[in-house]
N, C-alpha and C positions, 0 to 999 in steps of 0.2 A: 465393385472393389472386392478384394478377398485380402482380409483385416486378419493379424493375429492376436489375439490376448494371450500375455504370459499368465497362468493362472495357477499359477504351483501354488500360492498363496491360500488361495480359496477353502475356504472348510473352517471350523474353530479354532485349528491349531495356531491359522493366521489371525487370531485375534481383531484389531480393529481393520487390519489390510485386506484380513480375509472376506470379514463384511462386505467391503468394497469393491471387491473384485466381484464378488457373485452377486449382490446387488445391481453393478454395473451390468453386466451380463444379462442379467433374468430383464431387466429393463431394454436391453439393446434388445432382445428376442419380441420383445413387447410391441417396440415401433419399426425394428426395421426387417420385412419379410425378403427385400432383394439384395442387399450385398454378403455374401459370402462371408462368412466367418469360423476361422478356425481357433479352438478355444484348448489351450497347452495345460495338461494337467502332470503333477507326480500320480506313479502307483496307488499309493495309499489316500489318495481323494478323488481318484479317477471315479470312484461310484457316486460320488456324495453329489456330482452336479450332472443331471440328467437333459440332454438339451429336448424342448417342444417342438424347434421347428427345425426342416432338413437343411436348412442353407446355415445352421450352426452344428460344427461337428469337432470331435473331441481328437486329440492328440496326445502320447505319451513323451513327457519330457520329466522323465526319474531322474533330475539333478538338485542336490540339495541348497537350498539359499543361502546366499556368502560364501561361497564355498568356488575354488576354484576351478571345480567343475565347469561353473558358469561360460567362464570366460574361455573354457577350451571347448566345451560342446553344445551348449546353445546354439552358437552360431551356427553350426552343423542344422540342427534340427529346428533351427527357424526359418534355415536358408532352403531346406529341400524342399518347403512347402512355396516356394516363390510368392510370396506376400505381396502385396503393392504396402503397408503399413503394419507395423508390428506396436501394440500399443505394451509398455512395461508399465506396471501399477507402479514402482518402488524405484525407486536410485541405482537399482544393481541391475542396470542393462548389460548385454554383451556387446562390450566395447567393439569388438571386430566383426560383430554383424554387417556385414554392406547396404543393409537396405533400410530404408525412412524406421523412423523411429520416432514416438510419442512416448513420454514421459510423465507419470504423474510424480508429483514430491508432495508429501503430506507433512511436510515439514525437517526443520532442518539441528533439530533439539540434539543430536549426537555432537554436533560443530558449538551449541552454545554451551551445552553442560560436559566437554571433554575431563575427564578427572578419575582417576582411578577409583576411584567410589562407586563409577558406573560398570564394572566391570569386576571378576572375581580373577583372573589371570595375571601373569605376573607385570611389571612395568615396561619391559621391552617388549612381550606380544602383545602387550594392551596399544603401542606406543605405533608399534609397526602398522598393526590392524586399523588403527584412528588412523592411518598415515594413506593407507590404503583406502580405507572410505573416501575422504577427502578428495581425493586423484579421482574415484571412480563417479563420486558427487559431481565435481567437476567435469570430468570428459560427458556426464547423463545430460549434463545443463545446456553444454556447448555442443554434443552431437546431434542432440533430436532434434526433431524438426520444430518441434510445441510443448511446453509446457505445462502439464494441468497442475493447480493447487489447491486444496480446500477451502481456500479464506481468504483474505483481501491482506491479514496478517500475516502472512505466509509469502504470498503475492510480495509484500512490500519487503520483508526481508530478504528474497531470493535476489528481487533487484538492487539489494541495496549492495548482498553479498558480492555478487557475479556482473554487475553494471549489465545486463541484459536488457534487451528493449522489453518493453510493456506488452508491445503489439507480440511477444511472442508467447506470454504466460495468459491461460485465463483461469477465470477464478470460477469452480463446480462444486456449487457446495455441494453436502451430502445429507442425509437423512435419519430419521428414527425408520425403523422397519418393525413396531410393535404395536401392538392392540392391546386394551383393556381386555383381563378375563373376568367374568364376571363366577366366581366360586368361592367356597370358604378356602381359605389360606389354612387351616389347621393343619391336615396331611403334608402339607411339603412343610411349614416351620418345622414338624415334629422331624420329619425325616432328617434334615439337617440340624437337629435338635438346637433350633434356634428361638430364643423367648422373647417378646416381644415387652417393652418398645426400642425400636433399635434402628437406625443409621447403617445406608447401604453405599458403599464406594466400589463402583463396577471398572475393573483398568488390571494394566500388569504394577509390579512393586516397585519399577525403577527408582534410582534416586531424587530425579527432577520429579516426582509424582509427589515427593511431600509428604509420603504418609507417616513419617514421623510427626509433622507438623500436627494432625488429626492427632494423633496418640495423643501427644503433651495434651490436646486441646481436651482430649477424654479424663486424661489424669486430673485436669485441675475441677471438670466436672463433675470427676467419680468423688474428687475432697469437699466438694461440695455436694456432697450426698445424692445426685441427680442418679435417676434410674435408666442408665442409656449404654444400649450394647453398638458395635459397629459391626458390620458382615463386612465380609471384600471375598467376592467371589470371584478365585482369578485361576488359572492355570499352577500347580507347584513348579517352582523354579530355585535359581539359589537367591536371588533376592525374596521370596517367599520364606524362605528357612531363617536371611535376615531378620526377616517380618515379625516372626516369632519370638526371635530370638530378643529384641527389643521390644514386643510386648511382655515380655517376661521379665526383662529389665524394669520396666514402668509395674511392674504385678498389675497386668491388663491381661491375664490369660483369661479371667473368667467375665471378660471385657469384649476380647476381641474374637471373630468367630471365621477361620480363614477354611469354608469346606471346600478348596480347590475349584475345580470346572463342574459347573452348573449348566444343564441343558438347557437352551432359550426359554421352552414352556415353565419350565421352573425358578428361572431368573426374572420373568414377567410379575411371578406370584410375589416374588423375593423385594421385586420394585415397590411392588402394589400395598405391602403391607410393613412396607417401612415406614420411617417417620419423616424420612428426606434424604435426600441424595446429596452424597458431600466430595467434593472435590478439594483439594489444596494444593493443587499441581502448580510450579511456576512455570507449566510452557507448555501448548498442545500447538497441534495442529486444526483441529476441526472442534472434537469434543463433543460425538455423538452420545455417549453415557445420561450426559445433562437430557440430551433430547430424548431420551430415550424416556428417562423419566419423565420428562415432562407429556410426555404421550400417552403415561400413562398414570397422569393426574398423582405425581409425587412431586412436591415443592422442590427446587435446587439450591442449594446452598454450597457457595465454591468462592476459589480464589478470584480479585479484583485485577487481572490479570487483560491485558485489549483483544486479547484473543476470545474470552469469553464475552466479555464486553459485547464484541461485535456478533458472536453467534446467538447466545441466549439476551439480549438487549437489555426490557424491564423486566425480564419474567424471572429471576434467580437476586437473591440475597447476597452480597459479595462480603467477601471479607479480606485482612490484610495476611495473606499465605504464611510470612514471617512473624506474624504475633499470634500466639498460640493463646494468649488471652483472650486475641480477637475472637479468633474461630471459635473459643467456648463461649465466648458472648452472643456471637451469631446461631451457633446450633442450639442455646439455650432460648434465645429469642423464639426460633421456631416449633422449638419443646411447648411452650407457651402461649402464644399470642395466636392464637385460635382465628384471630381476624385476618392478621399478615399471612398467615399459613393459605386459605382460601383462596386470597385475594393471587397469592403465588399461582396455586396451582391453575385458576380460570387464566391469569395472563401465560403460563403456560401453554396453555390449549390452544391458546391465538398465536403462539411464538412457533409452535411446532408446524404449524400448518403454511409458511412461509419455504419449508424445506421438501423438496420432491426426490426422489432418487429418480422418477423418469423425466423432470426435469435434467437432471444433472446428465443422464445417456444421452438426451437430444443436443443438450451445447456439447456431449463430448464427440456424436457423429457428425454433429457438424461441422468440425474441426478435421475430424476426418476425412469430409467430402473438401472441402476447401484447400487440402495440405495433397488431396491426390488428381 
């Protein structure tokens, strides 16, 4: 077979999609030495993935995501490479590609939380743009051939959306890709001049992610004299500026510690000598963050939400995302209870080891050999 991966994504700038894409990847290199694969990168991440073996080889496709580009030249520079399967990580396939097409959806959270809040643009581009996902959601579901989704919650949403047969979505989960370092954490707290003890939330600042929820949840902590900072180390953005801007509202500046993008080896250290990993998100798709932590022996403490439910099981704290009492009750619990704390992080250790990423490349070539 000669496979293409769109992989503009790839690199940190793609955040959680990025992970995935080159995860996916470095694993399909791992098991498969015979079918052909051609792997489509932008300029600016062309270096960042270097392939090991010859039967995987690189491609320049410099078109930006969402961007109309896609849909006028993609198709062009998918189609000259004569693919037998062109796999797209993301919803924004090129509709007028002619040939097989694989689709991952990591979820469908733009369609649940549509609302101006999500967005800093005015109401008719906001309105157009949501009108246009939608369309292109749709044509991604009903053109490709397969499906992939991170979670069985995802899985059941898309069919509930789209009335799609089952037999065409499968479910791959994904992974931590983190190791324990074993060093003093001194040098990087100081670097990010961050003081410990402190609460780490790893994600971007959308509005479904809740982190005002955390906030209020810190506010009623901080009046209760509790000693507890929060990190979120994410990319700046304009929900980012948000971010601030409502910690300042709540006088959380000297509360909250937002040092932008944090290189993996330093976000490991940042996991490692937190107090717990907190989520209050009311919607993911997968929810690697939690695993991440938990791989690397940090307690989870997150929304009661089925999405998390089902990936992190017994091994995380839940709480009610909408009571900000809750969450300060929960993240005080684990401030505290020395026993619960432990007892997380061992069932973490067992939770984590259920999720493979070269699991998830063999059911996703397998899907490939069966569709070609």
């Amino acid at each position: 077979m000669r496979i293409g991966i769109d992989a503009r994504f790839l690199g940190p700038k793609g955040i959680g999609l990025g992970r995935y894409v080159f995860e996916l990847i470095v694993s399909l290199e791992k098991i498969d030495k015979k079918n052909e694969y051609i792997i489509f990168l932008q300029t600016e991440n062309f270096d960042f993935y270097k392939p090991k073996n010859k039967n995987f080889k690189k491609r320049i496709a410099d078109v930006p995501w969402y961007s109309a580009k896609e849909q006028l030249f993609l198709p062009f520079a998918f189609g000259k490479e004569k693919l037998d399967i062109l796999h797209v990580p993301h919803f924004n396939i090129p509709i007028f590609y002619p040939g097989k097409i694989v689709v991952t959806i990591h979820d469908i959270i733009k369609s649940e939380f549509a609302s101006l809040s999500a967005t800093t643009r005015s109401p008719i581009i906001y309105f157009l743009k949501h009108l246009a996902y939608e369309l292109v959601l749709k044509v991604a579901i009903f053109r490709s051939c397969h499906v992939f989704v991170p979670s069985n919650n995802v899985a059941q949403k898309l069919a509930n959306k789209f009335k799609i047969p089952k037999e065409k979505i499968s479910v791959t989960y994904e992974s931590s890709s983190f190791k324990r370092i074993n060093l003093d954490g001194s040098r990087i707290l100081k670097k990010y001049k961050i003081r410990k003890p402190y609460l780490i939330y790893v994600g971007n600042a959308y509005p479904h992610k809740n982190l005002e929820g955390i906030f209020n949840a810190l506010k009623i902590l901080t009046e209760q004299k509790k000693d507890i900072r929060l990190i979120n180390p994410c990319p700046r953005d304009v929900f980012y500026e948000r971010l601030k801007r409502k910690a300042k509202e709540l006088n959380l500046e000297n509360k909250v510690i937002l040092p932008g993008f944090v290189p993996d080896d330093d976000l490991i250290v940042l996991y490692q000598e937190s107090q717990a990993f907190v989520t209050a998100t009311f919607s993911e798709g997968f929810g690697i963050p939690g695993l991440e932590a938990m791989s690397l022996e940090t307690p989870v403490v997150c929304s009661n939400i089925p999405i998390l439910r089902e990936i992190y099981g017994n091994a995380a704290l839940f709480f009610d995302s909408k009571n900000p009492k809750d969450i300060a009750r929960k993240i005080n619990l684990i401030l505290t209870d020395n026993k619960l704390r432990e007892e997380l992080i061992q069932r973490g250790k067992v939770q984590v080891k259920k999720y493979s990423w070269e699991k998830m490349a063999r059911q996703t070539l397998g899907v490939y050999q069966k569709i070609c």
